[in-house]
Backbone as numpy.savetxt, mean C-alpha at the origin, in Angstrom:
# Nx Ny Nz CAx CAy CAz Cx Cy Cz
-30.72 -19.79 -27.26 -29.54 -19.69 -28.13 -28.62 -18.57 -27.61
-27.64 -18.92 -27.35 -26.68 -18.28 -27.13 -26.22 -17.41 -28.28
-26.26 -15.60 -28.32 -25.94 -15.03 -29.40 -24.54 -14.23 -29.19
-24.01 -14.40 -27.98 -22.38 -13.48 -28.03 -21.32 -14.67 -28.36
-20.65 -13.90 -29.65 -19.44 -15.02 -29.76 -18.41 -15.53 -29.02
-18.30 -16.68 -28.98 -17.09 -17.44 -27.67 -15.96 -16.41 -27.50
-15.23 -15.88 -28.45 -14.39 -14.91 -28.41 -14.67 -13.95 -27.48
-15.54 -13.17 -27.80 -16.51 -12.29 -26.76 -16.57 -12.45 -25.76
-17.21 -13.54 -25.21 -17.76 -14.08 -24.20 -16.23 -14.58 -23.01
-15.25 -14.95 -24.17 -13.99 -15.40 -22.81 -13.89 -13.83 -22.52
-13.92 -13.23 -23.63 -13.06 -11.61 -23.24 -13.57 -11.03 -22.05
-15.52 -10.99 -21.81 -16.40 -10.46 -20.88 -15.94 -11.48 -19.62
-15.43 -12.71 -19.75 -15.52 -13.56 -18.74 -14.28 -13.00 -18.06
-13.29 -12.67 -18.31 -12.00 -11.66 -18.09 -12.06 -11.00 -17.52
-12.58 -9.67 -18.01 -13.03 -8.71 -17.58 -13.67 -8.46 -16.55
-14.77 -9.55 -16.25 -15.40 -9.51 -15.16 -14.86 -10.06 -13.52
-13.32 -10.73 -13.72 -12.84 -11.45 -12.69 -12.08 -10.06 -12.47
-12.05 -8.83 -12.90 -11.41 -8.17 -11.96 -12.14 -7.47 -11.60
-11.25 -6.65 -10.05 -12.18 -6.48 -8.93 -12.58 -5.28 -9.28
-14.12 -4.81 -8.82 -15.06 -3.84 -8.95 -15.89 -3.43 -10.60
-15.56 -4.58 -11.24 -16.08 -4.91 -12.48 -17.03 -5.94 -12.72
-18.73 -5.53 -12.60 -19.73 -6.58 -12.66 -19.66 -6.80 -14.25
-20.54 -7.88 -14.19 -21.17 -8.69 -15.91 -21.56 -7.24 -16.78
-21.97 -6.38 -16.31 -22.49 -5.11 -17.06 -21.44 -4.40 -17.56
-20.92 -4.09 -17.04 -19.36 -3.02 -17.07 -18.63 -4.14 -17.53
-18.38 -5.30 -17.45 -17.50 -5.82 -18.28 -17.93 -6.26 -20.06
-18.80 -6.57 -19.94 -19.91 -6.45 -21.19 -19.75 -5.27 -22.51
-19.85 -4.22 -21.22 -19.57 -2.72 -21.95 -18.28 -1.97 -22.61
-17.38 -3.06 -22.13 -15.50 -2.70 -22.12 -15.13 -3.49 -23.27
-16.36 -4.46 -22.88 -15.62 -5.45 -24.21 -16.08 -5.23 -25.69
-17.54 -4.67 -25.68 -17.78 -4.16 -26.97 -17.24 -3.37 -27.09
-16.95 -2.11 -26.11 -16.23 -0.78 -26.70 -14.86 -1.09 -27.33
-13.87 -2.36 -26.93 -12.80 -2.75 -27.73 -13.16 -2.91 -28.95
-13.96 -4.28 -28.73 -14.46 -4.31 -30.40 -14.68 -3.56 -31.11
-15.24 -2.52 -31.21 -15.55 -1.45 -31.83 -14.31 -0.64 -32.47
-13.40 -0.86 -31.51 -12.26 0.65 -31.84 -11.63 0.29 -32.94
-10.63 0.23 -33.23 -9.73 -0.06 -34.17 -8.84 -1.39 -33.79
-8.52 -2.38 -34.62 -8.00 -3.33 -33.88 -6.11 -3.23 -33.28
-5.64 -2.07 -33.87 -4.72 -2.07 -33.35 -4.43 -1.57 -31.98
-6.05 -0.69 -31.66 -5.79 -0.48 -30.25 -5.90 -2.04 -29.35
-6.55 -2.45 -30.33 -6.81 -4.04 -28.96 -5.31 -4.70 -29.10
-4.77 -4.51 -30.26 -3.49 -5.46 -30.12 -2.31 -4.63 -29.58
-2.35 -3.42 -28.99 -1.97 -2.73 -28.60 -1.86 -2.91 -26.94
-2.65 -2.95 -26.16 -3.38 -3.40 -24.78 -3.10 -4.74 -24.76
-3.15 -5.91 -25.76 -2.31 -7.43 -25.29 -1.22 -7.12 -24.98
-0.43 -6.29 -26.33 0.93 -6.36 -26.33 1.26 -5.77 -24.60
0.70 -4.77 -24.04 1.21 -4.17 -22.93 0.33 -4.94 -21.90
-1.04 -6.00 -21.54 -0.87 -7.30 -20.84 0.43 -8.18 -20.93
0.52 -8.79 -22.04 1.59 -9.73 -22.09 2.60 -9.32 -21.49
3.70 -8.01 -21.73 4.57 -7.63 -20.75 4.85 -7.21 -19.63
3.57 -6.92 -18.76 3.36 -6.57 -17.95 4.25 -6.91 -16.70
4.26 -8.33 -16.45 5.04 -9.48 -15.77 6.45 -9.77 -15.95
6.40 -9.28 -17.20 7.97 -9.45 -17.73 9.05 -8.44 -17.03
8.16 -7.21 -17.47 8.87 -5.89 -17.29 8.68 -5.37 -15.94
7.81 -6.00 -15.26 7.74 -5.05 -13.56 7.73 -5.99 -12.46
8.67 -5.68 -11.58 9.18 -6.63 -10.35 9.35 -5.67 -9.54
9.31 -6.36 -7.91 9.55 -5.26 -6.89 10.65 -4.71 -6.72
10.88 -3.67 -6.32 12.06 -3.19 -5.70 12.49 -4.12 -4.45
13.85 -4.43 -4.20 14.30 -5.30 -3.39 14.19 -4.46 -2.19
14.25 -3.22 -2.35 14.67 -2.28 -1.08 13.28 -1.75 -0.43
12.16 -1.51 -1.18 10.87 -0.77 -0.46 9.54 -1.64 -0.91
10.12 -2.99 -2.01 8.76 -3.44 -2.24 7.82 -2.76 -3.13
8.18 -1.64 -3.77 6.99 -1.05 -4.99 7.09 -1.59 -5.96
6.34 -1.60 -6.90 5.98 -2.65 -8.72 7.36 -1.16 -9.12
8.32 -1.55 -10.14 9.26 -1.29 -10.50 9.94 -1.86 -11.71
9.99 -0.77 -12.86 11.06 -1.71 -13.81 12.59 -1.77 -13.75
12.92 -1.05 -12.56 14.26 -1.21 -12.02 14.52 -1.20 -10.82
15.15 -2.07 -10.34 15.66 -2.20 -9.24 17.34 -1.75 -8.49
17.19 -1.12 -7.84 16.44 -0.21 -7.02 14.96 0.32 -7.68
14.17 1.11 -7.26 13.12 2.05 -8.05 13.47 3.15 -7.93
13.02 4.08 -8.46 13.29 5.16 -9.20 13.28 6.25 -7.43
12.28 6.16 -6.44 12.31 6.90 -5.14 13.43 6.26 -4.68
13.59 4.66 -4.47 14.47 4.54 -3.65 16.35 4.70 -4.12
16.44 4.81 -5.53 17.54 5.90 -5.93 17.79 6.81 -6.23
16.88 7.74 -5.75 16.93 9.33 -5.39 17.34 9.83 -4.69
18.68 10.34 -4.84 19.11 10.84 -3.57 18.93 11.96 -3.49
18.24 12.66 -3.29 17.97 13.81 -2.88 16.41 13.18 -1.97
15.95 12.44 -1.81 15.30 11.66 -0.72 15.77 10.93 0.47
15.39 11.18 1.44 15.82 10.64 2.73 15.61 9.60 3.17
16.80 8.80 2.57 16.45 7.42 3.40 15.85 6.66 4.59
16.80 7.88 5.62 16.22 7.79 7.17 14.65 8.27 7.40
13.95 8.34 6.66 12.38 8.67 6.85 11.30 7.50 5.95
11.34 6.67 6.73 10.17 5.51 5.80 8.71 6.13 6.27
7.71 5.91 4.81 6.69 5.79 5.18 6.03 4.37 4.68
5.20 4.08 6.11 4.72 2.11 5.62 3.31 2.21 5.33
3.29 1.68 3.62 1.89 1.88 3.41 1.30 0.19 3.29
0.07 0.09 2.81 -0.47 -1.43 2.82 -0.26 -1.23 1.73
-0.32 -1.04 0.25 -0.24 -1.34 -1.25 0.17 -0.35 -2.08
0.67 -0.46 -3.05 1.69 0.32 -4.01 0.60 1.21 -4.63
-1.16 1.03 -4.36 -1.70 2.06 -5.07 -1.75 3.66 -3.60
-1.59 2.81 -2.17 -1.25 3.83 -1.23 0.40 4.85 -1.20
0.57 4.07 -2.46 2.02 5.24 -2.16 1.71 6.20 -3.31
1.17 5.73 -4.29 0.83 6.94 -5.45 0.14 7.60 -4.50
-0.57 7.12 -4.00 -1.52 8.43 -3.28 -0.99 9.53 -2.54
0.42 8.86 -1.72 0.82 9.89 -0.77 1.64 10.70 -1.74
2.37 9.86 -2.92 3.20 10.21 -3.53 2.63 11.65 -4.31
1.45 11.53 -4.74 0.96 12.87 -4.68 0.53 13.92 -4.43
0.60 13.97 -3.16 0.36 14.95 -2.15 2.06 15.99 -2.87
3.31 15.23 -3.03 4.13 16.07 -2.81 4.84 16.46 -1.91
4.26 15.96 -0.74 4.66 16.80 0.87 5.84 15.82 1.37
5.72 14.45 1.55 6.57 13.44 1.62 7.78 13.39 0.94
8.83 13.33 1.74 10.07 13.82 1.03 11.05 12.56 1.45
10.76 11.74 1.99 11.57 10.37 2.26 11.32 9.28 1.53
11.23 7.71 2.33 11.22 6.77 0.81 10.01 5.90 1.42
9.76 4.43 0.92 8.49 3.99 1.32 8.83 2.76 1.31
7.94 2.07 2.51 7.95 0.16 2.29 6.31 -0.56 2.54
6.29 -0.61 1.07 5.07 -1.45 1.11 4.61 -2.52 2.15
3.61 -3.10 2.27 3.62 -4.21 2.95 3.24 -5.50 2.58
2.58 -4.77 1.27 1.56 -5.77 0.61 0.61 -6.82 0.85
-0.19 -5.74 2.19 -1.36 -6.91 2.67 -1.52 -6.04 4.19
-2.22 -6.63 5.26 -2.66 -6.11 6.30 -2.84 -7.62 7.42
-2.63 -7.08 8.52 -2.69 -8.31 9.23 -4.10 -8.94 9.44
-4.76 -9.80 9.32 -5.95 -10.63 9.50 -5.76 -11.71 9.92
-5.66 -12.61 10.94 -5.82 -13.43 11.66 -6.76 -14.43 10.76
-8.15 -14.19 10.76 -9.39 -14.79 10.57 -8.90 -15.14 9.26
-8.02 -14.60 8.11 -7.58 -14.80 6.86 -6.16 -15.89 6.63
-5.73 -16.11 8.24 -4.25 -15.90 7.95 -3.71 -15.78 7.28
-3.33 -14.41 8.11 -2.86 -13.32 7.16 -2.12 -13.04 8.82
-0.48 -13.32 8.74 0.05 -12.83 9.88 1.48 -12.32 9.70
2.11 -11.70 10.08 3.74 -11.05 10.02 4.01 -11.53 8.57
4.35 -12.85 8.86 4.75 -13.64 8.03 4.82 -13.54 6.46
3.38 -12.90 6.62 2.68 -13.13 5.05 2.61 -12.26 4.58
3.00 -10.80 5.36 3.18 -9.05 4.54 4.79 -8.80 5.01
5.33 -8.14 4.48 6.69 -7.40 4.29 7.23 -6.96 6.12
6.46 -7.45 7.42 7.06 -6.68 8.21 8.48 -7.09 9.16
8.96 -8.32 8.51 10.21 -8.72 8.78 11.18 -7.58 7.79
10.96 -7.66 6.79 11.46 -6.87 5.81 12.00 -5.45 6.25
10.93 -4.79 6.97 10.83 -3.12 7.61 11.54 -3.32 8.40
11.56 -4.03 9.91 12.38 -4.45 11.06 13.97 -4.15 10.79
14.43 -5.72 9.99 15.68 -4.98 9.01 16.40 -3.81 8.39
15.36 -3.24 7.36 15.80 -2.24 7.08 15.70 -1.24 7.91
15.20 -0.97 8.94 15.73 0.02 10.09 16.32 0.31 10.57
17.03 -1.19 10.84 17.91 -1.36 11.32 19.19 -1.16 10.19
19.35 -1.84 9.16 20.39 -1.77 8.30 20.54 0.09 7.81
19.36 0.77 7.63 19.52 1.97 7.10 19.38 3.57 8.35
19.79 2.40 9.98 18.91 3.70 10.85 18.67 4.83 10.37
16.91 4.25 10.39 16.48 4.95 10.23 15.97 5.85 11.33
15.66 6.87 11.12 15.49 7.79 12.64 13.79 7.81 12.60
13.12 8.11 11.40 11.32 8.06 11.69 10.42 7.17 10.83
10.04 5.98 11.07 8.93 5.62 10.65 7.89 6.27 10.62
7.13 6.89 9.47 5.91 7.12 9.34 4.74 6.09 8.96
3.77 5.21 10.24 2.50 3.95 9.80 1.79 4.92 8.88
1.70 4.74 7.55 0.14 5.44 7.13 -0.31 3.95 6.26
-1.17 3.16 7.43 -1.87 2.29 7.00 -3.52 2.55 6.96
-4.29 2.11 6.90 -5.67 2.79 6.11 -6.11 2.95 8.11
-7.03 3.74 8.14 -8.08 3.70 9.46 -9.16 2.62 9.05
-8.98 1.19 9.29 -10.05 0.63 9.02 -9.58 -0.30 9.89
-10.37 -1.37 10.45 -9.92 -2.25 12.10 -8.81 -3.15 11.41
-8.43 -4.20 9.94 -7.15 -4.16 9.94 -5.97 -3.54 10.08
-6.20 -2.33 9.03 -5.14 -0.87 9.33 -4.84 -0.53 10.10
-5.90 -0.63 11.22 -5.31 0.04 12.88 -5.24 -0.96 13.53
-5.31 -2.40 13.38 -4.57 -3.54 13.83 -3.05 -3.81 13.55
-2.86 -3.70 11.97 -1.73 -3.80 11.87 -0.25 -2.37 12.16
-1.12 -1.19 12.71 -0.58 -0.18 12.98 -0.02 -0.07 14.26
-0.96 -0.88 15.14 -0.68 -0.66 16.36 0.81 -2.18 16.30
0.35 -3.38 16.01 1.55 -4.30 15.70 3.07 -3.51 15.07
3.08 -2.88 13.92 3.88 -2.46 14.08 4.53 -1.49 14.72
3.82 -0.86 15.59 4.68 0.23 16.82 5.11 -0.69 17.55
4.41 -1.85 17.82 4.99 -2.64 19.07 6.76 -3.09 18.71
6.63 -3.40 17.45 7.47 -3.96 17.31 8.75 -3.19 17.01
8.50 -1.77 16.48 9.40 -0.63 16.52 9.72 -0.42 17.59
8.75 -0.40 18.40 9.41 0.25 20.05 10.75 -0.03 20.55
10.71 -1.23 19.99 11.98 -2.42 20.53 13.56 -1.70 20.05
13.19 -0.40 18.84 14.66 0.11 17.91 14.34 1.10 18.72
15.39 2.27 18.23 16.01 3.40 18.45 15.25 4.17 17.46
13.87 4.07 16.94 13.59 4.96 16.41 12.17 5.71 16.44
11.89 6.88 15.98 10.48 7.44 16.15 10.11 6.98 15.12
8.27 6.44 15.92 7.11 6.02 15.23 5.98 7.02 14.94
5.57 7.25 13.92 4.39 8.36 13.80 3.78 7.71 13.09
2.04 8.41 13.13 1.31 8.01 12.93 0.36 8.67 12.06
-0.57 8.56 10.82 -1.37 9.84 10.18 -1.93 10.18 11.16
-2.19 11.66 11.21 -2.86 12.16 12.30 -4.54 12.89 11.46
-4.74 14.14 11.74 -5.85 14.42 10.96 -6.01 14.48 9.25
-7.29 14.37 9.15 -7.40 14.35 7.73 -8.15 12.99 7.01
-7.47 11.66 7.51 -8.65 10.42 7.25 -9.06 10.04 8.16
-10.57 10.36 7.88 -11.53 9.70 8.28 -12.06 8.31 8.76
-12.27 7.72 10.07 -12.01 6.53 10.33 -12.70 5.40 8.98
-11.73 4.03 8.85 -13.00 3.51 8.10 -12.41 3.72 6.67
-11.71 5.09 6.45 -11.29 4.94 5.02 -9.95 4.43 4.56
-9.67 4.22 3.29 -8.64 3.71 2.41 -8.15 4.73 2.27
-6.54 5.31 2.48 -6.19 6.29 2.07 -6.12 6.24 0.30
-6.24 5.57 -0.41 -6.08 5.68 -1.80 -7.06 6.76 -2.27
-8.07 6.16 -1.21 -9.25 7.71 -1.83 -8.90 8.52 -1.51
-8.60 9.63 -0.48 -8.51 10.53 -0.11 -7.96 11.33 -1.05
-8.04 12.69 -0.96 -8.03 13.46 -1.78 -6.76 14.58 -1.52
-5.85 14.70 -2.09 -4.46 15.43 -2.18 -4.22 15.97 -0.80
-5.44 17.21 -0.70 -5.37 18.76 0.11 -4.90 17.36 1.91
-5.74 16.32 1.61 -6.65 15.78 2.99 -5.40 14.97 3.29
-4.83 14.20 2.53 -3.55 13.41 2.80 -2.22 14.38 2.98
-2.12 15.57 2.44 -1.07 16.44 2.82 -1.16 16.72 4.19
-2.61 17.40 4.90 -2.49 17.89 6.38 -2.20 16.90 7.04
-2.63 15.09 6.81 -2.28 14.17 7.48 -0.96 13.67 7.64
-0.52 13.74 6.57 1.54 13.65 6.79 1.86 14.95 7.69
1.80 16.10 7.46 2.44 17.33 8.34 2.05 17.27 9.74
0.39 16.55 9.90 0.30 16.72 10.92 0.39 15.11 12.33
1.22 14.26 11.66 1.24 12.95 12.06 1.87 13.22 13.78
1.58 12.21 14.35 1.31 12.30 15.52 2.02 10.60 15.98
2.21 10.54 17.31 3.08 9.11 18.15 1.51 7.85 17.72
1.75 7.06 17.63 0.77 5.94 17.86 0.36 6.03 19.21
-1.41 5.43 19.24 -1.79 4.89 20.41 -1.23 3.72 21.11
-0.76 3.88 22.21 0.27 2.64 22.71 -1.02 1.27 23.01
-0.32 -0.04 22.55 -1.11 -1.35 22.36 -2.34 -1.24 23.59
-3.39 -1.54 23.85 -4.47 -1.87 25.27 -3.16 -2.38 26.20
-3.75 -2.18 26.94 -2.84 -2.91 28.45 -0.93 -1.93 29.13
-0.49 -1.61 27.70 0.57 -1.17 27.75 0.75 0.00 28.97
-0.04 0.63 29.19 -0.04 2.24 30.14 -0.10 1.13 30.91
-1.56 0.69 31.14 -1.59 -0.27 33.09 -0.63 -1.02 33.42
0.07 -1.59 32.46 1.44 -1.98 32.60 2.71 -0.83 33.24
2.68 -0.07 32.43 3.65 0.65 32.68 3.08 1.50 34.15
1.78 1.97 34.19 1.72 2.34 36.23 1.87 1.43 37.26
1.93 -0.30 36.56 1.80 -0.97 37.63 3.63 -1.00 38.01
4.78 -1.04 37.05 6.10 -0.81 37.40 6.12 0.28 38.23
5.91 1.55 37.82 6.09 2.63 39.04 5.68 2.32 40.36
4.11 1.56 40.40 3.48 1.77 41.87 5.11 0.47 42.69
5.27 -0.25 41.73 6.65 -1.32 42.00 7.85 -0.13 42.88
């Protein structure tokens, strides 16, 4: 016999489709609603239900936004000419709190994967290309995660910067190969913006470039 009520049971079934939330922990979220007061639960629909309504990207950098422009990218007292390109809008809170970053940002919303296809196409990097061009910009900052997409799609986009008039940098110390910058921790993402550094140029690119000279 089944003893959790259907009500219940869609709510735990919910709960549990989002990510890093097993049957246990969702189980546990859903009684603790029940429990509270019901205006907190009708409180939390009301702000599900609008969620979608009220937040759309910025046309200009791609962050979740209830206005467009967003709130960095009409700041002027921020520097347009300084993008930093992160993979997801929870990587810009992150840098965004460091503090140290004083220019604007373009999501990408995704990472390149082949095996997924998952290619140009399907993340924001036509988008960046453009606006580089439309806003010359003078420095791209990649702070995409150190993990073999991140530094796949890091090295793709230098290639494809190379082609403008502008400097490419890269996080330099501070994350650890392998990690998500979302984790990282304030002190660790600050030395990595100050201390950003040129990208590793694509495999082949140097033997290329000695085989023109020995030319």
């Amino acid at each position: 016999m089944d003893v959790v009520p259907p009500a219940l049971a869609r709510l735990i079934a919910d709960l549990n489709r989002l990510p890093g939330i097993g049957r246990k922990t969702a189980t546990r979220l859903a009684l603790h609603l029940l429990r509270r007061p019901a205006a907190e639960a009708q409180a939390l629909g009301r702000d599900l239900l609008e969620l979608h309504g009220a937040i759309g990207l910025c046309s200009n950098c791609f962050a979740f936004s209830e206005s467009d422009p967003c709130r960095i990218c009409g700041d002027g007292g921020r520097d347009p000419r300084l993008i930093c390109v992160v993979e997801e809008p929870a990587d810009l809170m992150a840098v965004e709190k460091t503090g140290v970053f004083k220019g604007q940002y373009h999501i990408l919303h995704g990472v390149l994967s082949p095996m997924d296809g998952i290619g140009p196409d399907e993340i924001k990097v036509g988008d960046l290309l453009r606006r580089v061009r439309r806003q010359e910009v003078r420095e791209v900052l990649i702070a995409t995660s150190s993990t073999v997409p991140g530094e796949a799609t890091a090295a793709y986009l230098a290639g494809q910067l190379a082609r403008l008039p502008v400097r490419v940098t890269r996080l330099a110390c501070g994350i650890p190969m392998g990690m998500d910058i979302k984790y990282a921790d304030e002190l660790t993402l600050a030395r990595a913006i100050e201390a950003r550094r040129d990208p590793s140029p694509p495999p082949g690119r140097d033997a290329g470039r000695e085989e023109e000279r020995r030319r």
